[in-house]
PDBQT receptor file of N, H, CA, C and O in Angstrom, charges set to zero:
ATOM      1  N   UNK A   1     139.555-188.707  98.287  1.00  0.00    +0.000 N 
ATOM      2  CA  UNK A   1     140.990-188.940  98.413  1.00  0.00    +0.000 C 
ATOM      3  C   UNK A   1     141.567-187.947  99.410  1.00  0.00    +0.000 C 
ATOM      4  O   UNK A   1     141.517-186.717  99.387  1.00  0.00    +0.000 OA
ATOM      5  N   UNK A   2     142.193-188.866 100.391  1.00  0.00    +0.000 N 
ATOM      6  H   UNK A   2     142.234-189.865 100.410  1.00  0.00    +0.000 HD
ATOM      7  CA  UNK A   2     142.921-187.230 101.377  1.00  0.00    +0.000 C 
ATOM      8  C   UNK A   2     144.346-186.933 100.850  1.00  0.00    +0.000 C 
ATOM      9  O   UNK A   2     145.042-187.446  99.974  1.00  0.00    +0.000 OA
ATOM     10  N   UNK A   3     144.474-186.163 101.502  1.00  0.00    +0.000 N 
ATOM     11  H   UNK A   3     143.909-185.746 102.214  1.00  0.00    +0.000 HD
ATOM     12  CA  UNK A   3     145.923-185.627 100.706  1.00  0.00    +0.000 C 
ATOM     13  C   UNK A   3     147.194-186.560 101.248  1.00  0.00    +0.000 C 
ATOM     14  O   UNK A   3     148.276-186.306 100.718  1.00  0.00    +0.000 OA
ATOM     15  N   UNK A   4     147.181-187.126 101.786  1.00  0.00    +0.000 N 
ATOM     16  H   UNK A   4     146.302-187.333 102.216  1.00  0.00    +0.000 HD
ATOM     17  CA  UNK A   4     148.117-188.434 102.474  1.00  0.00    +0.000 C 
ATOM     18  C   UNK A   4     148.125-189.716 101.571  1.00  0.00    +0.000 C 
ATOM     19  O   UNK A   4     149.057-190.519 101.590  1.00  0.00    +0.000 OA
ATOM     20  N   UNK A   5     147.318-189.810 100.995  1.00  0.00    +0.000 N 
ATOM     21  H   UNK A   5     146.561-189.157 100.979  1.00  0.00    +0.000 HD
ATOM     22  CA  UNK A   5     146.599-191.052  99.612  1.00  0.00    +0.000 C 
ATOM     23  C   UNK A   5     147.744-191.135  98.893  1.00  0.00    +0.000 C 
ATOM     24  O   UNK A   5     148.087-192.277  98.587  1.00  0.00    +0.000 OA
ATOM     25  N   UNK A   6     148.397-190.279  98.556  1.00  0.00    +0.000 N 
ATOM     26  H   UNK A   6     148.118-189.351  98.804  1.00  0.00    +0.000 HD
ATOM     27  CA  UNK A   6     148.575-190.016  96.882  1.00  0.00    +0.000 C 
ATOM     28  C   UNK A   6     150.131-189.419  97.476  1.00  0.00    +0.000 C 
ATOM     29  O   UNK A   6     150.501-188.953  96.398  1.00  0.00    +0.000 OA
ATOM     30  N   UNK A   7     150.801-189.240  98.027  1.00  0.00    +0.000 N 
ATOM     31  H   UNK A   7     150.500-189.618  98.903  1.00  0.00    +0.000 HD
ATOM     32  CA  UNK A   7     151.933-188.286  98.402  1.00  0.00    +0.000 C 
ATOM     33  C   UNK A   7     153.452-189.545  98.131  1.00  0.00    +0.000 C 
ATOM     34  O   UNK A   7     153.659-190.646  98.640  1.00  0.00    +0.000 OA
ATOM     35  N   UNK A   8     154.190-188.803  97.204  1.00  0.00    +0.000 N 
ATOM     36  H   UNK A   8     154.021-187.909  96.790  1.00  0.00    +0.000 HD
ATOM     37  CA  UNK A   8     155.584-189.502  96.838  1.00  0.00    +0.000 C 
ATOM     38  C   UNK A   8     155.224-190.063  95.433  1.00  0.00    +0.000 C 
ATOM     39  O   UNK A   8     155.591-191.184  95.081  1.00  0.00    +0.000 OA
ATOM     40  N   UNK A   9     154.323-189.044  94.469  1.00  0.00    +0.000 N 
ATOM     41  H   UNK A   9     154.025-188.133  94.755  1.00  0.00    +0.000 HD
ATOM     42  CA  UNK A   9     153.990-189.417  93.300  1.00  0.00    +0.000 C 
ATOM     43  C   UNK A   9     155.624-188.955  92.236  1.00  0.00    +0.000 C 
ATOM     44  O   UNK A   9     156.248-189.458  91.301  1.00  0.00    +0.000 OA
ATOM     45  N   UNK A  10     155.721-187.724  93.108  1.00  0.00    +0.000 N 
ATOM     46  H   UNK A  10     155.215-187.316  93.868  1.00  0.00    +0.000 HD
ATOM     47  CA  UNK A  10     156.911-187.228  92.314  1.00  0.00    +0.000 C 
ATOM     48  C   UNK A  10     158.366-187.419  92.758  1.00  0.00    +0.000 C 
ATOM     49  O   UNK A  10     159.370-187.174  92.089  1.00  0.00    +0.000 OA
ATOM     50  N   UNK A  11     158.308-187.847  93.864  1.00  0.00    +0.000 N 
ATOM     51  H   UNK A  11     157.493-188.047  94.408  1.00  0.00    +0.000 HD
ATOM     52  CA  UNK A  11     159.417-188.497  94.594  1.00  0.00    +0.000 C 
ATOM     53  C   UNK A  11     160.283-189.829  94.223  1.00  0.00    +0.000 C 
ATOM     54  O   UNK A  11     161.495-190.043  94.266  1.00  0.00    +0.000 OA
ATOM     55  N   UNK A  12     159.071-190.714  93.804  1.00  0.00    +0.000 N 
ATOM     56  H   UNK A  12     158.086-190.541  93.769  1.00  0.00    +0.000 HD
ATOM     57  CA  UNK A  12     159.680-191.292  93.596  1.00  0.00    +0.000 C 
ATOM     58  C   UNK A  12     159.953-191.803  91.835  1.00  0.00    +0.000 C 
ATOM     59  O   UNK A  12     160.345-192.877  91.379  1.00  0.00    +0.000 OA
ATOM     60  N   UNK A  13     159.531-190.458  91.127  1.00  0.00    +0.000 N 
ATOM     61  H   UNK A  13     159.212-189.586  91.498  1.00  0.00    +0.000 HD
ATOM     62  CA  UNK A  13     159.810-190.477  89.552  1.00  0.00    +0.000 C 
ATOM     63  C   UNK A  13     161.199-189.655  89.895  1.00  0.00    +0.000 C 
ATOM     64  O   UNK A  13     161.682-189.017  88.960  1.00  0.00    +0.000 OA
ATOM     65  N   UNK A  14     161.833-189.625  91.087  1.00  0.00    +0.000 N 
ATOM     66  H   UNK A  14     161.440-190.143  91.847  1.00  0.00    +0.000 HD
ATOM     67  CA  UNK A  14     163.065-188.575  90.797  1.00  0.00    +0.000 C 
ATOM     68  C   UNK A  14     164.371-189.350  90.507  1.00  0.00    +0.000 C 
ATOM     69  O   UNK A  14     165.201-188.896  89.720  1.00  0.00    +0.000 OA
ATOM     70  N   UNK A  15     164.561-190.639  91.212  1.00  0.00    +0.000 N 
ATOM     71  H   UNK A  15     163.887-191.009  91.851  1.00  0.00    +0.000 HD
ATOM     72  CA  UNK A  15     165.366-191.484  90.700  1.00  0.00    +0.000 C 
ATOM     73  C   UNK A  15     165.742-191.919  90.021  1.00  0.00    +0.000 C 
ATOM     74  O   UNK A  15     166.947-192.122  89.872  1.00  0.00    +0.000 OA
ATOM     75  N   UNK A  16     164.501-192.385  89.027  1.00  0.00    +0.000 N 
ATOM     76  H   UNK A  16     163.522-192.220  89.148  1.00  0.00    +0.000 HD
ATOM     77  CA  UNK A  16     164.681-192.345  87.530  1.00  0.00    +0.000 C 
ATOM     78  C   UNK A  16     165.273-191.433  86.242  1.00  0.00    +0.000 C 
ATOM     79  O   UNK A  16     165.830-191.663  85.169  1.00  0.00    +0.000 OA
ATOM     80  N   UNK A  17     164.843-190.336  86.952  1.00  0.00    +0.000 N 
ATOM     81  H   UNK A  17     164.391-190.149  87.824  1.00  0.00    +0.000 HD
ATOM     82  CA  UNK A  17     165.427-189.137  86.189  1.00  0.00    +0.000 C 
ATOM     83  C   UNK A  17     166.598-189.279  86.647  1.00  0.00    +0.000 C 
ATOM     84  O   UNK A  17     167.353-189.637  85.742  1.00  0.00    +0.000 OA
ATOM     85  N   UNK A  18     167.288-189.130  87.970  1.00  0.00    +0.000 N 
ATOM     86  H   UNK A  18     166.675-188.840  88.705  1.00  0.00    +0.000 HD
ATOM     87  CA  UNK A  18     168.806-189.420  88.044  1.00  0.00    +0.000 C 
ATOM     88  C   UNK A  18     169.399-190.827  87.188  1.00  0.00    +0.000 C 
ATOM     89  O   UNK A  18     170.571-190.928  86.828  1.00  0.00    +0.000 OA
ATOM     90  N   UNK A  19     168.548-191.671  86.993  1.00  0.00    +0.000 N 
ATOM     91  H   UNK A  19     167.595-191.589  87.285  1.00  0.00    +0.000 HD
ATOM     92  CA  UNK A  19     169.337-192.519  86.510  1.00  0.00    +0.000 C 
ATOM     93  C   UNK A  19     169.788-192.237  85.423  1.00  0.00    +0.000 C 
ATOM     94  O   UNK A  19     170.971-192.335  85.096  1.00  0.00    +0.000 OA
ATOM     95  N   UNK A  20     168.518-191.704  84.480  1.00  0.00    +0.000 N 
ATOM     96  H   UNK A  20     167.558-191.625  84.746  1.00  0.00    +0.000 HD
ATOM     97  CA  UNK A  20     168.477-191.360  83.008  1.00  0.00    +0.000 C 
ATOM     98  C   UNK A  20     169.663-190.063  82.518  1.00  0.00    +0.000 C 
ATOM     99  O   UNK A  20     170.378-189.780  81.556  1.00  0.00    +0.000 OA
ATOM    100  N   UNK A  21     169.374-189.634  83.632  1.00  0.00    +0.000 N 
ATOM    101  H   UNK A  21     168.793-189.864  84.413  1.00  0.00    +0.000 HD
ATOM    102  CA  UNK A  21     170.762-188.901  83.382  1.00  0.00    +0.000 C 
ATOM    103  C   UNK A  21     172.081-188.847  83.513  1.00  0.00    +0.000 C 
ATOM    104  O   UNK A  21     172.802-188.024  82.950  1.00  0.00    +0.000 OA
ATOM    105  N   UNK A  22     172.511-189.885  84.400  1.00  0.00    +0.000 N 
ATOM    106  H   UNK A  22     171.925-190.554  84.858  1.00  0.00    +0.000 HD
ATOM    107  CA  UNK A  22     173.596-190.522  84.540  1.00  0.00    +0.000 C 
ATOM    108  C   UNK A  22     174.298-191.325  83.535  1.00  0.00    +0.000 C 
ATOM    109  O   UNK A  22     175.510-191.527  83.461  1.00  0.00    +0.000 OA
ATOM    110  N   UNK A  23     172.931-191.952  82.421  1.00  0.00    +0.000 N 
ATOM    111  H   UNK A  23     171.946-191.789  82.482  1.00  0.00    +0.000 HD
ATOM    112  CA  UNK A  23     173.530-192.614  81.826  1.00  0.00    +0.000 C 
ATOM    113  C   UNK A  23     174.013-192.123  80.575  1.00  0.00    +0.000 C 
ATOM    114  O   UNK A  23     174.173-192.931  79.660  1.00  0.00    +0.000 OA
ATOM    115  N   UNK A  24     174.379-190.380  80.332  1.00  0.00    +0.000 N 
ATOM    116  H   UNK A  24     174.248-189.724  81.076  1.00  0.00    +0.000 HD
ATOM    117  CA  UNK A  24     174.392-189.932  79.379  1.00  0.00    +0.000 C 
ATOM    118  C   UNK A  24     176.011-189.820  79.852  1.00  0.00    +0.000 C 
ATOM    119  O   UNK A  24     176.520-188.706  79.729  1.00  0.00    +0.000 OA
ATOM    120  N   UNK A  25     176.663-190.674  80.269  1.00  0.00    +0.000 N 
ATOM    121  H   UNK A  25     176.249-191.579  80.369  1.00  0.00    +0.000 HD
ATOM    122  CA  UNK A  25     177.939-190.051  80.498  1.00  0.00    +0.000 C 
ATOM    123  C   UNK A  25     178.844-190.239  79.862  1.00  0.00    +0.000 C 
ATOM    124  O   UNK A  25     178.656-190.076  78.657  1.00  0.00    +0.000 OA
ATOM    125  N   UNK A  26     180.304-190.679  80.316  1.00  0.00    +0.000 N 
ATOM    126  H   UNK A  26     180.457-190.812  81.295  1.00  0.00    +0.000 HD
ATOM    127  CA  UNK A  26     181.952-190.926  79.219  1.00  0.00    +0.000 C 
ATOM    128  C   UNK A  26     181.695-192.572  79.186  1.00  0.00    +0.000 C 
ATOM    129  O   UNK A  26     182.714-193.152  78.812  1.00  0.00    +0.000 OA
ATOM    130  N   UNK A  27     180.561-193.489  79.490  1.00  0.00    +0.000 N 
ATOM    131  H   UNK A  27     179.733-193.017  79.794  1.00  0.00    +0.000 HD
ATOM    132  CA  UNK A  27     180.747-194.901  79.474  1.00  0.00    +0.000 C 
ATOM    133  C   UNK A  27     181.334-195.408  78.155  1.00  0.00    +0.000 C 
ATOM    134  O   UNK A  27     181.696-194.749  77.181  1.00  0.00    +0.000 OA
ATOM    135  N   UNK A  28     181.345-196.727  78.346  1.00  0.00    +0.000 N 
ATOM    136  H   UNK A  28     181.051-197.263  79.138  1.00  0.00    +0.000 HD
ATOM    137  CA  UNK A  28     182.077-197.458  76.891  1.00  0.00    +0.000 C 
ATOM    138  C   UNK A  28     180.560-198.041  76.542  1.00  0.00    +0.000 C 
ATOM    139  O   UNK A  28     179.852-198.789  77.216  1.00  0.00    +0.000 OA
ATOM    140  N   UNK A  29     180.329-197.463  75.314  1.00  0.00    +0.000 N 
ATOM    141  H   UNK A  29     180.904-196.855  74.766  1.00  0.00    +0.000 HD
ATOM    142  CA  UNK A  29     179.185-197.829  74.213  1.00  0.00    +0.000 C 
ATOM    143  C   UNK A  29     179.883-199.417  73.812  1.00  0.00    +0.000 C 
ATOM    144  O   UNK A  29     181.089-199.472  73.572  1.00  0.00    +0.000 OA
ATOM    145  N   UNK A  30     179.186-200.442  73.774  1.00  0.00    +0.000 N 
ATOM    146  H   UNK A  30     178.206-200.397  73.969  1.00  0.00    +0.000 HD
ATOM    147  CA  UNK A  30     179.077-201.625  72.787  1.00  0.00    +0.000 C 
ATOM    148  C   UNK A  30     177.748-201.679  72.564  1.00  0.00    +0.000 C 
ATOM    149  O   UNK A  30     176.778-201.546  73.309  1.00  0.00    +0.000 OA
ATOM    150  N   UNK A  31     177.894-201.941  71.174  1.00  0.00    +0.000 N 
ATOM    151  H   UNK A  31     178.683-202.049  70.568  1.00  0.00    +0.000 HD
ATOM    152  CA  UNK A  31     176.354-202.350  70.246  1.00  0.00    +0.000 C 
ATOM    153  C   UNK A  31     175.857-203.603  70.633  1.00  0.00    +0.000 C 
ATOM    154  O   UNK A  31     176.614-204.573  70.592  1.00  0.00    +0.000 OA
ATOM    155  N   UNK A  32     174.283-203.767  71.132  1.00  0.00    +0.000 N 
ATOM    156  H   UNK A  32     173.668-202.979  71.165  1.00  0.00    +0.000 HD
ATOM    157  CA  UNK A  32     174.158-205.123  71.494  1.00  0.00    +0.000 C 
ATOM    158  C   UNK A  32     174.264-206.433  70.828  1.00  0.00    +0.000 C 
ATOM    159  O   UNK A  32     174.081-207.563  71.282  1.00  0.00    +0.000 OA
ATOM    160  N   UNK A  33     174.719-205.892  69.238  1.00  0.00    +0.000 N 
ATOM    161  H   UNK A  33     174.867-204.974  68.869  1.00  0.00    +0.000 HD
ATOM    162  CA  UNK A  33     174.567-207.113  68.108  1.00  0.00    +0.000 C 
ATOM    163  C   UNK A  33     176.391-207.761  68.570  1.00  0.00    +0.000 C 
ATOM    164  O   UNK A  33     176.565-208.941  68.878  1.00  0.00    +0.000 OA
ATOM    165  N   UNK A  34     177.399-206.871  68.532  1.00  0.00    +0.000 N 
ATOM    166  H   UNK A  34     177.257-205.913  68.282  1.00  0.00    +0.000 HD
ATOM    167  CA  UNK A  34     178.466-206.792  68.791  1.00  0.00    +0.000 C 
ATOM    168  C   UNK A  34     179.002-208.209  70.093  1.00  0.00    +0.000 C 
ATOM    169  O   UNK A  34     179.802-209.099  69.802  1.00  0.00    +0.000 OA
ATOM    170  N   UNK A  35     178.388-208.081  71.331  1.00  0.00    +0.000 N 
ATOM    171  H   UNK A  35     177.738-207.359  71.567  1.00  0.00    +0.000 HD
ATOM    172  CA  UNK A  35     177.655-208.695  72.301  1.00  0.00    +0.000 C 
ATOM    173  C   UNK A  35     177.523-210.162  71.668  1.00  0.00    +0.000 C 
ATOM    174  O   UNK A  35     178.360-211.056  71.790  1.00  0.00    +0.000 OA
ATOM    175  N   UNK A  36     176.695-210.214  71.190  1.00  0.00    +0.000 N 
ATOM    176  H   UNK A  36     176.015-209.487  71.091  1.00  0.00    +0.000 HD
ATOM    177  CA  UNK A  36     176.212-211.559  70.844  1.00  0.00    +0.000 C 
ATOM    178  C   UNK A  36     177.032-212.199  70.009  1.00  0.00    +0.000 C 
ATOM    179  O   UNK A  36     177.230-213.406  70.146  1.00  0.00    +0.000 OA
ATOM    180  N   UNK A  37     177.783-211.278  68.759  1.00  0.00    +0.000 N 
ATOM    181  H   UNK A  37     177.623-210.297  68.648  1.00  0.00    +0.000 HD
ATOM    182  CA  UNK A  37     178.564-211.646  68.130  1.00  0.00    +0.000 C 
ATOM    183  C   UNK A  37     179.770-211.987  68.701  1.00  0.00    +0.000 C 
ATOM    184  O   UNK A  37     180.449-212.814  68.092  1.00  0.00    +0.000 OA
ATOM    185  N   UNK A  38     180.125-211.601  69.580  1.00  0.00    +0.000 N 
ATOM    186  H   UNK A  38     179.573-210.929  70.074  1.00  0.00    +0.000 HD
ATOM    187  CA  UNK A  38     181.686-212.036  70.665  1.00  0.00    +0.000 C 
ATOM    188  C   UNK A  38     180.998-213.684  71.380  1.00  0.00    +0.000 C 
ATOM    189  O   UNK A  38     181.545-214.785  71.306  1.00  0.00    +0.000 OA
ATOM    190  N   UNK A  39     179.731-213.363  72.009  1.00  0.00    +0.000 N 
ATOM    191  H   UNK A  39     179.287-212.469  72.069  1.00  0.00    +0.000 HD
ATOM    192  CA  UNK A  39     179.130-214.840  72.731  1.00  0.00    +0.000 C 
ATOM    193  C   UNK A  39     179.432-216.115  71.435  1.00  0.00    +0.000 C 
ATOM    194  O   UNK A  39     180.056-217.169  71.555  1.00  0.00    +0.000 OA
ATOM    195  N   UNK A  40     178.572-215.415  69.927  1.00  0.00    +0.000 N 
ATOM    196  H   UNK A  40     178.065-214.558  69.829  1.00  0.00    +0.000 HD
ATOM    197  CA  UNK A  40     178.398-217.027  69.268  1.00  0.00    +0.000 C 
ATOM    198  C   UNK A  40     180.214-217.571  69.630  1.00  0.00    +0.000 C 
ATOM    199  O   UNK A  40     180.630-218.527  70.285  1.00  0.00    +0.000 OA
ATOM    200  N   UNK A  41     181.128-216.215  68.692  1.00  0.00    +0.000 N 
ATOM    201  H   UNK A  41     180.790-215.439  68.160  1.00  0.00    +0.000 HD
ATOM    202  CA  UNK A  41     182.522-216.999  68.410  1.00  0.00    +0.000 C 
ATOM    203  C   UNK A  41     183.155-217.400  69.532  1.00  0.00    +0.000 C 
ATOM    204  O   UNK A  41     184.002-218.252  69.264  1.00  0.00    +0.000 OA
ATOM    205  N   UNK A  42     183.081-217.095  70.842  1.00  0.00    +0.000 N 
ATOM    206  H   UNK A  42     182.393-216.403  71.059  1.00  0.00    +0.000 HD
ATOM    207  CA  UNK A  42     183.510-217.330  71.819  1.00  0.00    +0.000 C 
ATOM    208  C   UNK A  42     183.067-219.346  72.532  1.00  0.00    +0.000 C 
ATOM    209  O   UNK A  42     183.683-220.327  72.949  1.00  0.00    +0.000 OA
ATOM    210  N   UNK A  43     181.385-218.840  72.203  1.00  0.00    +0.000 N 
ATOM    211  H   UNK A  43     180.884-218.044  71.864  1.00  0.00    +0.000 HD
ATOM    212  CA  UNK A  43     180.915-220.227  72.181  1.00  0.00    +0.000 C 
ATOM    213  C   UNK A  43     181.508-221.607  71.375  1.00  0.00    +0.000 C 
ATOM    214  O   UNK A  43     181.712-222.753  71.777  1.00  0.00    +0.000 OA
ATOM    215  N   UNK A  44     181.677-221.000  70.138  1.00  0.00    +0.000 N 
ATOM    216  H   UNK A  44     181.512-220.069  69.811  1.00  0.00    +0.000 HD
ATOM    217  CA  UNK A  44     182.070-222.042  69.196  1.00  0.00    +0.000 C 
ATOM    218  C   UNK A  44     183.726-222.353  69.168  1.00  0.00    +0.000 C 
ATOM    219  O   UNK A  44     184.361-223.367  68.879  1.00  0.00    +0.000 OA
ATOM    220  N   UNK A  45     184.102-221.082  69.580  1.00  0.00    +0.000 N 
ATOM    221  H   UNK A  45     183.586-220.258  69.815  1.00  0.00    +0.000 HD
ATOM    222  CA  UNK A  45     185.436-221.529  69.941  1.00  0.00    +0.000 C 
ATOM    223  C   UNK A  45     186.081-223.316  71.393  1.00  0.00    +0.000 C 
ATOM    224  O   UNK A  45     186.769-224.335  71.452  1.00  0.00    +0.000 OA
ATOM    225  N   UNK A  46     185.074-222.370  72.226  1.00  0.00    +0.000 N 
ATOM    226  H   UNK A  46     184.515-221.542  72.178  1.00  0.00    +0.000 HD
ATOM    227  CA  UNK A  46     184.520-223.599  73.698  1.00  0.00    +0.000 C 
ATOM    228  C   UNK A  46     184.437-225.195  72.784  1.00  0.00    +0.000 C 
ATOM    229  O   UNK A  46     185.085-226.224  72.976  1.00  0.00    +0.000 OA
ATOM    230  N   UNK A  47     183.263-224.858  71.652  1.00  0.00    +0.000 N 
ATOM    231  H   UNK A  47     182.737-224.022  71.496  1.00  0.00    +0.000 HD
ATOM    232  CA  UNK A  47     183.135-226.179  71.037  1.00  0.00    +0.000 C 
ATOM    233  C   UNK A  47     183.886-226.900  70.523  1.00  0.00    +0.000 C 
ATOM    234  O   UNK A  47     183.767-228.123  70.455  1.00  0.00    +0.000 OA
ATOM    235  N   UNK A  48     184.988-226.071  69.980  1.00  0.00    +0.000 N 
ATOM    236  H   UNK A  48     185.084-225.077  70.035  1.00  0.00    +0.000 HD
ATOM    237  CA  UNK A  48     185.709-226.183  68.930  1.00  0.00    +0.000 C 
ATOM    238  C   UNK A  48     186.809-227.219  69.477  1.00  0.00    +0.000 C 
ATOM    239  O   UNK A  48     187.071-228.291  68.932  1.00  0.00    +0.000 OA
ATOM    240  N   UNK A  49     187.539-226.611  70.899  1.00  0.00    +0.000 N 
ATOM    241  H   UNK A  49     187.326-225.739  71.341  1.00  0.00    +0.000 HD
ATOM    242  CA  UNK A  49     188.192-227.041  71.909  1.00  0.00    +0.000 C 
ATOM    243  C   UNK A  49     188.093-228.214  72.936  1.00  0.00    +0.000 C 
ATOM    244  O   UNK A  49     188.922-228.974  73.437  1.00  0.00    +0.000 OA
ATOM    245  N   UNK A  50     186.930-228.076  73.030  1.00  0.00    +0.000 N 
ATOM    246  H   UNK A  50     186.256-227.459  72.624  1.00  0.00    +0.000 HD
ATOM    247  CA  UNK A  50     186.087-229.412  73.246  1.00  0.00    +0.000 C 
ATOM    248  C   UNK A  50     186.150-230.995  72.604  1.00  0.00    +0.000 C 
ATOM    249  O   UNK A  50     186.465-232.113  73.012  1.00  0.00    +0.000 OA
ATOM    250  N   UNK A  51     185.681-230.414  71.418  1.00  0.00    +0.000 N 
ATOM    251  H   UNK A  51     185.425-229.506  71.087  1.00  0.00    +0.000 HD
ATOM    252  CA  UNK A  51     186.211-231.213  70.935  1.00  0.00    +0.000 C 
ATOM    253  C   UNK A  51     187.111-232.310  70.528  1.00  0.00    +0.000 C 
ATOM    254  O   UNK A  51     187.211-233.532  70.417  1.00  0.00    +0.000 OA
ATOM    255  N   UNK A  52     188.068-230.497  70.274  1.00  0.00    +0.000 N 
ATOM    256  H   UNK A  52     187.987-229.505  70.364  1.00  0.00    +0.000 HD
ATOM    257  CA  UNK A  52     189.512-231.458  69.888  1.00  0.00    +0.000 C 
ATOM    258  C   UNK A  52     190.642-232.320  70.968  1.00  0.00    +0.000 C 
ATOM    259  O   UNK A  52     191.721-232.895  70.815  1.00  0.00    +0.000 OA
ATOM    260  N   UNK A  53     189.792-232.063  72.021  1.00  0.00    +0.000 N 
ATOM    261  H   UNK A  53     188.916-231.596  72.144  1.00  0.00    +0.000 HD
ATOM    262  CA  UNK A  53     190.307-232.690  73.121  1.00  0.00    +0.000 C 
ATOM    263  C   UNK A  53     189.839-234.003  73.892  1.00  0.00    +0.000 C 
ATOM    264  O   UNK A  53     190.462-234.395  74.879  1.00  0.00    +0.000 OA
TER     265      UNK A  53
């Protein structure tokens, strides 16, 4: 292996670490169950409307 082979092993694990740390910030937390629970009623609402029309 020459030393040119293998070079940007740690370079490019550095981004990741910026990401990972970025994402520890003031964002707005929603729970992913929360998420789905807004999609069904939102969905069924669509249906609901649908419907009645």
């Amino acid at each position: 292996m020459s030393s040119g082979e293998n070079s940007g092993g740690l370079m490019s694990s550095a981004g990741l670490v910026r990401y990972f740390d970025a994402e520890d910030s003031n964002a707005i937390r929603i729970d992913p169950r929360t998420v789905v629970a807004i999609g069904i009623v939102f969905g069924a609402l669509v249906f609901v409307l649908a419907a009645s029309f």
